[in-house]
C-alpha positions in Angstrom: -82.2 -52.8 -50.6 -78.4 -52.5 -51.8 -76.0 -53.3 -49.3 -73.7 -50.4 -49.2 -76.5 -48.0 -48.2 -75.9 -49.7 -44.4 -72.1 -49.7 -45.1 -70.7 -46.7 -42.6 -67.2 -46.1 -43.5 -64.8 -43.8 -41.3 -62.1 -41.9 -43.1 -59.2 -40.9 -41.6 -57.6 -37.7 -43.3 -56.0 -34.7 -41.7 -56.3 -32.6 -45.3 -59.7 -31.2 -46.1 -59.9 -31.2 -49.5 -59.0 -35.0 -49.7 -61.1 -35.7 -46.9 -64.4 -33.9 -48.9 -63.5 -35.5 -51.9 -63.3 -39.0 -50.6 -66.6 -38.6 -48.8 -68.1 -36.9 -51.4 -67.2 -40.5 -53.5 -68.2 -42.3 -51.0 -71.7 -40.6 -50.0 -72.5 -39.9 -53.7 -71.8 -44.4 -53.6 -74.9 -44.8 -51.1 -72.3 -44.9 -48.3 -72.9 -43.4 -44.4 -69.2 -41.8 -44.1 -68.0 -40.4 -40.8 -64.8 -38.4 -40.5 -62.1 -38.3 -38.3 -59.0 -35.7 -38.6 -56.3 -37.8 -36.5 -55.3 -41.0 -35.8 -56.0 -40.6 -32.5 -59.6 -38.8 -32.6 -60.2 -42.2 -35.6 -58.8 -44.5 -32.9 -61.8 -43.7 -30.3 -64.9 -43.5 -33.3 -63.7 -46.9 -34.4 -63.6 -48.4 -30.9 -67.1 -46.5 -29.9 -68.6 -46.6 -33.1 -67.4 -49.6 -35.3 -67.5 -48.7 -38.7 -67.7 -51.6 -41.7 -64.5 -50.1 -43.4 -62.0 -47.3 -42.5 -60.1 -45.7 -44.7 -56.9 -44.0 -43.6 -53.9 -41.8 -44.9 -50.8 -42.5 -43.4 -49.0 -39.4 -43.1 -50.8 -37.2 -40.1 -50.0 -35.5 -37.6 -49.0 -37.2 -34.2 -50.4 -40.8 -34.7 -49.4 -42.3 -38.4 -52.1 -44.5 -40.1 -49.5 -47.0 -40.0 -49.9 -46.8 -36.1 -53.8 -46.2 -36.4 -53.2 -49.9 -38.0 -51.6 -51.8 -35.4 -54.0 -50.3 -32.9 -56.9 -51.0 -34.3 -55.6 -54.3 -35.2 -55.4 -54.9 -31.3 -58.5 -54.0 -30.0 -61.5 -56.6 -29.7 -63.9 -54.4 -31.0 -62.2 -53.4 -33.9 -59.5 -56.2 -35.1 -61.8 -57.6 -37.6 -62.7 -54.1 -39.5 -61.3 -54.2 -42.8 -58.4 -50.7 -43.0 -57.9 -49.3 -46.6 -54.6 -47.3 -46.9 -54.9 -43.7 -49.0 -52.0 -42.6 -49.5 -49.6 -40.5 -51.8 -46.3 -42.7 -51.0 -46.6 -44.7 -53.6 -43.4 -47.2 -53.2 -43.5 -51.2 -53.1 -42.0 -50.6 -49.2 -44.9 -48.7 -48.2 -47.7 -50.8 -49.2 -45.7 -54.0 -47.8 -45.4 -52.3 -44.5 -48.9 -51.0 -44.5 -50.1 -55.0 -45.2 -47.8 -55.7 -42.4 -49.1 -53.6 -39.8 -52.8 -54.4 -40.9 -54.0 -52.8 -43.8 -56.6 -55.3 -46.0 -55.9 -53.0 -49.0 -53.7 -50.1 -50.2 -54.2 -47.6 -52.8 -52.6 -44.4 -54.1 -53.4 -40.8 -54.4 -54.1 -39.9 -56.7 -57.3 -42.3 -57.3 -60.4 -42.1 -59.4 -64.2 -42.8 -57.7 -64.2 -46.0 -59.6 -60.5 -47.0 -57.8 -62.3 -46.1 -54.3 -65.4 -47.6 -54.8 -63.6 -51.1 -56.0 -60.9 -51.0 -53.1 -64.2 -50.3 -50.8 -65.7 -53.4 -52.2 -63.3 -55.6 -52.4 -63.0 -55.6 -48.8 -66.3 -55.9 -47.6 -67.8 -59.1 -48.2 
């Protein structure tokens, strides 16, 4: 049996449409995607649920995926879950900072299936 069918990946995205495309990708990939419209509602599925990968935009309302990083990054039960960044600020700066606060990998809006698929990969191993 292929691996990713046990993957579960949360995705953290507070605009619908971006959110059903990515998990259309995703599910259409053989992955189990859970959703999560804040920072804060992703925050408590990733601590009660542990996902394999989460994938989050960093512009949202109340807490920033650039927040969602750093706490996630200091919880025991979900410091060692890999965080992909999706987002449309596409500057050197941003990406740094995102790698700074946590992030395993960082990609841009807009992306193709195959760009999600491969930053989903490269960081599970």
């Amino acid at each position: 049996m292929d691996a990713t069918l046990m993957r579960t990946i949360l995705i953290v995205e507070d605009t619908p449409s971006e959110m059903e495309l990515m998990s259309y990708y995703l599910r259409e990939s053989g992955y189990l995607v859970i959703n999560a419209g804040s920072g804060k509602e992703a925050l408590h599925i990733a601590i009660a649920q542990k996902p394999d990968v989460i994938v989050t935009d960093i512009v949202m309302p109340g807490m920033s995926g650039f927040e969602l990083c750093r706490s996630l990054k200091n919880h025991p039960n979900t410091e060692k879950v890999p965080i992909v960044i999706c987002t449309s600020k596409n500057q050197e700066i941003d990406r740094l900072w995102g790698m700074k606060q946590g992030a395993d990998a960082y990609i841009t809006k807009p992306f193709t299936r195959e760009q999600l698929i491969r930053v989903i990969k490269s960081v599970v191993n």
